[in-house]
N, C-alpha and C positions, 0 to 999 in steps of 0.2 A: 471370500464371500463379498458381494458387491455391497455396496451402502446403499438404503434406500434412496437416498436421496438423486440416485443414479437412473430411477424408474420414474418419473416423471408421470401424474395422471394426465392422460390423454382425454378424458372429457372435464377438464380442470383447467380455467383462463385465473391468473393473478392480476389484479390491481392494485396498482401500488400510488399512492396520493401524495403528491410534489408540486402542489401550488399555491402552496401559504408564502409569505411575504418573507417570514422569519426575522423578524424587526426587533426580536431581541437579543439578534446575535448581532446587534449595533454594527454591522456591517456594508459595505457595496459590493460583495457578493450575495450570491444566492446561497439561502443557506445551504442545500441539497449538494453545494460544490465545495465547500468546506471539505478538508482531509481527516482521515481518521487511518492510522498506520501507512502512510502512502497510496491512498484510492480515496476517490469522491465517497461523499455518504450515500447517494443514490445509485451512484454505481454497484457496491453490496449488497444495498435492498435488488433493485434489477438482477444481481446473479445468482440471490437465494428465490429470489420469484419465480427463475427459467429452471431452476433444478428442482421443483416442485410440481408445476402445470405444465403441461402437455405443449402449450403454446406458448408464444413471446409473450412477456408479460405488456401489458397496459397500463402508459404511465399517464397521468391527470398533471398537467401542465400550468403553469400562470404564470409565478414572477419568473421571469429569466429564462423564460420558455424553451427560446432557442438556443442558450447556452447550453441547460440541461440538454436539449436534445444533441447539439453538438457534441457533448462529454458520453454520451451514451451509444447513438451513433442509431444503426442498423439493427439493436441487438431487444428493441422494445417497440412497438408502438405507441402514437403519441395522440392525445386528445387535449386541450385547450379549455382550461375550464375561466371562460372571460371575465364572470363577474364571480366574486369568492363569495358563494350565498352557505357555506355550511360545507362539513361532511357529506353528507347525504345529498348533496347538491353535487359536488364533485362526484361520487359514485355514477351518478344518474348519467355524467356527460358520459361514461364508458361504456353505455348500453350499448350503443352501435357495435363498434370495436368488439365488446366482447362478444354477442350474438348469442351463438346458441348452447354455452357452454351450461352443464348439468349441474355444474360448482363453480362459484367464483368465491374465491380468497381477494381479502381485501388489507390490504399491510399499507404503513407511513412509510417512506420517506424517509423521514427522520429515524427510525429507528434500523438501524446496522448491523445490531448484532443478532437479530432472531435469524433462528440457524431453519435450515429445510426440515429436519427434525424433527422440530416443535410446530411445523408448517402439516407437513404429513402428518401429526399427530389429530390434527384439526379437520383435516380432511378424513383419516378413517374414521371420527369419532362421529363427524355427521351421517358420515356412509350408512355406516351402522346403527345409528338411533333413528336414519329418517327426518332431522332436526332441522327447523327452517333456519338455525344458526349456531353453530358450533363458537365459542369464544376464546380466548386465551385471558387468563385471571393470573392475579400474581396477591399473597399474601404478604403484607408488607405495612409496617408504622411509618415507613415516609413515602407518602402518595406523588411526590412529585408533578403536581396538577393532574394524575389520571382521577377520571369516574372510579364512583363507588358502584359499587355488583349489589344490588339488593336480592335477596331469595328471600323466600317465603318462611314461614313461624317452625318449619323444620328443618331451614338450612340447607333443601334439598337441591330445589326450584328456582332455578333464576325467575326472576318477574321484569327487571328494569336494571336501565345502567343511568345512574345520574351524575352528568357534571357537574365538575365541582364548584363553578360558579353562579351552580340552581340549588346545592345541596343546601340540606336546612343541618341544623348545629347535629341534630342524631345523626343526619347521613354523613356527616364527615366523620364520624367515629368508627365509621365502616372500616374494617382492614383488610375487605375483600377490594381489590383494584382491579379494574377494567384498562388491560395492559393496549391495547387497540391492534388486535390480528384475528381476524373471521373468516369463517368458510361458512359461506350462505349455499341455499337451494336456488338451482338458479333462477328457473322457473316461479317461484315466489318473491327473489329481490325485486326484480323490476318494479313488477305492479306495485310491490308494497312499499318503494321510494318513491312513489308517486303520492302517497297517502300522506306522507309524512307532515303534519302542518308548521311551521314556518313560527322560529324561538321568540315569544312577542319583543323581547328586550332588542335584537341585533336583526331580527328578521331573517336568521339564520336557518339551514335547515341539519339536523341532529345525526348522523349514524346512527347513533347510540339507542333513539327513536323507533330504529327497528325492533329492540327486542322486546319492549311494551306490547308492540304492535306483532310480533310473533306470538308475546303470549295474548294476546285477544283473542287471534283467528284459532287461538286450541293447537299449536305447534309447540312444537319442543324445543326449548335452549337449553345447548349445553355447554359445558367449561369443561377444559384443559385446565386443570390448578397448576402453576410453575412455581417451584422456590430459585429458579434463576433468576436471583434480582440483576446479572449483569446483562444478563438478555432480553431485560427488559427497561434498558433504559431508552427514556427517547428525549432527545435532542435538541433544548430551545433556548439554551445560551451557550455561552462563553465557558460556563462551568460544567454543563454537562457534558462539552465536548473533552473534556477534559475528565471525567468520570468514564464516558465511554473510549476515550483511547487507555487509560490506564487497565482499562476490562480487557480491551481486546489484545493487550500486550501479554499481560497475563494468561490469555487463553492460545497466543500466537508460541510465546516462552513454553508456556505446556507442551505442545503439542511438538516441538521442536525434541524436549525435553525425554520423552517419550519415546523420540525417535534415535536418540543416541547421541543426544549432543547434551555436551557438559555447558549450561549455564553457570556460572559462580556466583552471580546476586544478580537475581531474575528482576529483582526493583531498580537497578541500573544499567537495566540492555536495554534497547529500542530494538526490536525487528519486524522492519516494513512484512505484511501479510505474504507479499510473491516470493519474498525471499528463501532458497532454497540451500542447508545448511548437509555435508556427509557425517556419518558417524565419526565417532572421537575426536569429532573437533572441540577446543573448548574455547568459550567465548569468555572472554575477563570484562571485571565491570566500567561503567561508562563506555561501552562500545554501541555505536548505532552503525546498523545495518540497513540500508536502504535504496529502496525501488527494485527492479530486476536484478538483484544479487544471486550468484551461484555462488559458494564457498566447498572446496572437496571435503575431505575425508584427514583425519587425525593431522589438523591444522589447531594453531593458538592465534587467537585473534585478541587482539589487545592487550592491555588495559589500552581505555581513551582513545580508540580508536575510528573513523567515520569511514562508512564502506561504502559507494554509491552506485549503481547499473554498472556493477563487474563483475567479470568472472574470475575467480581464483581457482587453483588446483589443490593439488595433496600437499601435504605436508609445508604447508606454505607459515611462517611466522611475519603477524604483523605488527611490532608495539609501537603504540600512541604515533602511529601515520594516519595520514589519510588519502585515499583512492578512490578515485571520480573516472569512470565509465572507462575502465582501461582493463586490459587483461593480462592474466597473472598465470605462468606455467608453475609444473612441481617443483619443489622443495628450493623456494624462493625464501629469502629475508629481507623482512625490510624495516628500516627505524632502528632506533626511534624519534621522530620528528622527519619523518620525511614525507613529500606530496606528492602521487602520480595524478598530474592532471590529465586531463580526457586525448585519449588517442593513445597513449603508455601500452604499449604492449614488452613483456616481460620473459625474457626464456627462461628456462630449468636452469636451477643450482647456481641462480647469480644473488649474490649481496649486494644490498644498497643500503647503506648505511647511516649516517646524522645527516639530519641537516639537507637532505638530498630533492632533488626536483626532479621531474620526467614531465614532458609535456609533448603529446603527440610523436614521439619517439621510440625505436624500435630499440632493445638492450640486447641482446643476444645470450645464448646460454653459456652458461659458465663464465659472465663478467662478472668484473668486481667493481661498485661504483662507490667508496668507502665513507666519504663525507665532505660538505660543503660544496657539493658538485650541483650542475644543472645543464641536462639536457633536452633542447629544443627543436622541435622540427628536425631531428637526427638519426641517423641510422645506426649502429653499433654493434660490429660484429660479434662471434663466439671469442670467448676467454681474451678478452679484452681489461684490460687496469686502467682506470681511469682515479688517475691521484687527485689529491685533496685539492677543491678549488676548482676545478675543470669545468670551465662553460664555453657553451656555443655560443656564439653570437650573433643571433641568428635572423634580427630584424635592423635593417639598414634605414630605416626611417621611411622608408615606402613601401616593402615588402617580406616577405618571411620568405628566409633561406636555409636552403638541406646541406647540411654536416652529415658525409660518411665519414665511418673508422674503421678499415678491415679487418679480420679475423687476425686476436691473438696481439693487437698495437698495444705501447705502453706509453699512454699519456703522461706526464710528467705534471706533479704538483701547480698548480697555480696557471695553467694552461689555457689560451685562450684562441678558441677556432672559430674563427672570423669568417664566417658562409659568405656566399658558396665554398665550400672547402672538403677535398677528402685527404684522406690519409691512409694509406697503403698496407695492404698486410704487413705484418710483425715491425713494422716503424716503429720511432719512437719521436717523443719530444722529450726536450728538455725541462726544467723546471721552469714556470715564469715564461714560456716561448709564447708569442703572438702568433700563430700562423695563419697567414693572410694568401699563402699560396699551396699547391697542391705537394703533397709530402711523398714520393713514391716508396714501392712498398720496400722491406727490408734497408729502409734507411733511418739515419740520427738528424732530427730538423731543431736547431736551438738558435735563441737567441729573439731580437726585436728589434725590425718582423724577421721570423725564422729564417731561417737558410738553412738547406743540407749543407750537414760538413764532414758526413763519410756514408758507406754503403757498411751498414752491419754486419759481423763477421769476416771484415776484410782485414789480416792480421798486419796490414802496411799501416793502415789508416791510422 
């Protein structure tokens, strides 16, 4: 069965508000560019807004206009709200942009974690009443700077939303919150952000203004009640970025969880949102997983482990390494303490063991790389031994140089290949060899610098 969220209202424009300063995330960025599980915060709001309304959503732009827009790209339209005079101010510059939409939904920015969901929930809800504003409310004892939700002497009605730095001492005792996500008539926003008069204290003008002024003209307000306090947090320091990734970790771990992956202590895994994990794999704790990670199926990944944009296979074991943008075949080991840096790609059924490095290097399936090894800019056949100690040496002080090892060689402990250099099918080196020249294959190269000193298998030699 398809998810609603897959239906998208076609006469439904979102607007989504991203032009505040955000000055109390004591930053030089924008706050909207700040991360929350590996993705910008506006990037989230933008892909719960296009899985909702029928069209790109519409974003209200100011600090750092062009950055957000560069972070977002193609995937929104964009409006420039010049001077920051209010809410209501901001909405007004999206009239053009949105046009003649029958609903417009109006989301922050700041807020990440409202799901499509609770978006469509807002939109049938006006559908169906007719309502010149549909709202999203959250009951809650720590208001976090939202407006209080007034109704009427039965509790019924909304009347007004008051901020919290107009509320008089009874309206802060309100634990009805005005979480900030609407779905208006469209037909009626406009005009009636025009009315809006302008906050005497800041000169401001109010969203919130609207629902007063719905209930005057004899319209209807309605509420969506939410007990999700994590999806409704919104975002204006240092700490609550830090409340909202801890949420969305928790709902990222679930959802993983769910799916057939063994978490062991969900309060010490990190897994970026894109990341995509196979059944029975079990994650141990302190392992972060991040950006465009694949991991297959009945794999153990950690403890203390850092995964970054790779992909891994089946049955793969990683303890306390770490892998940066490199790819991993089936039934690999690795660790513990070892680092593939960016370019590693890994065949089937090889061990790499302590202490080990891979950097831009191909391993081939079925080698064994056992520990204290490093290899660079290298190529490295099938069923290949590489003994302890073994490194390339692969930068000559002005350039980076390729080491081949062909299928099935046995590098000798403490081995040092001096690039350009290959080294031939089933060769060997000695322990401690420098080789500084080309090793053909089926031979013994020892010494400093090596020398062949026989052809393998020659029962004279």
């Amino acid at each position: 069965m398809a998810d609603e969220s897959d239906h998208p209202h076609s006469s439904t424009c979102t607007v989504v508000l991203a032009a505040g300063m955000g000055t109390r995330m004591k930053s030089k960025h924008p706050k909207m560019l700040h991360t929350l599980a590996g993705r910008f915060l506006i990037d989230r709001c933008v892909e719960t807004a296009a899985r909702v309304a029928g069209r790109p959503p519409v974003v209200v732009v100011g600090h750092g206009a062009e950055l957000v827009h560069e972070a977002i790209g193609e995937r929104a339209r964009f409006v420039l709200q010049a001077e920051r005079l209010g809410t209501g101010h901001a909405v007004l510059q999206a009239e053009a942009a949105v046009g003649d939409a029958a609903q417009v939904i109006v989301t922050y920015g700041d807020m990440p974690l409202l799901t499509p969901e609770t978006l469509h929930q807002l939109v049938h809800l006006r559908e169906h009443t007719n309502a010149a504003v549909a709202m999203l409310t959250l009951i809650s004892d720590t208001p976090r700077g939202f407006g209080r939700v007034v109704r009427d002497a039965q509790g019924e009605r909304v009347l007004a939303v008051v901020e919290e730095v107009s509320c008089t001492p009874e309206q802060l005792a309100i634990r009805e919150l005005n979480v900030g996500a609407y779905c208006f008539d469209g037909a009626w926003l406009w005009p009636a952000l025009k009315r809006i008069r302008p906050n005497s204290q800041k000169g401001e003008y109010f969203l919130t203004d609207l629902i007063a002024l719905a209930v005057a003209d004899g319209r209807e307000v309605r509420a969506v009640v939410t007990d999700d306090r994590d999806e409704c947090i919104g975002i204006n320091t240092r700490v609550d970025l830090a409340d909202a990734e801890a949420a969305l970790r928790r709902r990222i771990n679930r959802r993983h969880m769910l799916n057939g992956v063994t978490i062991v202590d969900p309060a010490t895994t990190y897994i970026d949102d894109q990341v995509e994990i196979g059944a029975d794999t079990v994650i141990l704790p302190n392992t972060h997983l991040v950006g465009n990670t694949r991991i297959g199926s009945d794999c153990q990944i950690g403890p203390n482990s850092y995964v970054v944009a790779s992909v891994i296979g089946d049955r793969v074991r990683v303890v306390q390494s770490m892998i940066e943008e490199s790819r991993v075949a089936d039934d690999v080991h690795i660790g513990p303490f070892s680092h593939l840096r960016p370019g590693a790609q890994v065949g089937s059924h090889v061990h790499i063991g302590n202490f080990a490095e891979i950097k831009n290097s191909t391993l081939g399936a079925g080698s064994h790389m056992g520990h204290f090894s490093y290899l660079g800019d290298a190529t490295v056949g099938e069923g290949v031994n590489l003994g302890a100690g073994t490194i390339t040496c692969n930068f000559d002080g002005v350039k980076k140089n390729r080491t081949v090892i062909g299928d099935h060689a046995f590098i000798g402990s403490d081995t040092l290949l001096v690039a350009p250099v290959t080294v031939g099918d089933r060769a060997r080196t000695g322990a401690g060899a420098v080789v500084t020249r080309d090793v053909p294959e089926d031979t013994l190269a020892v010494g400093l610098p090596a020398r062949v000193i026989r052809r393998l298998g020659d029962p004279k030699a």
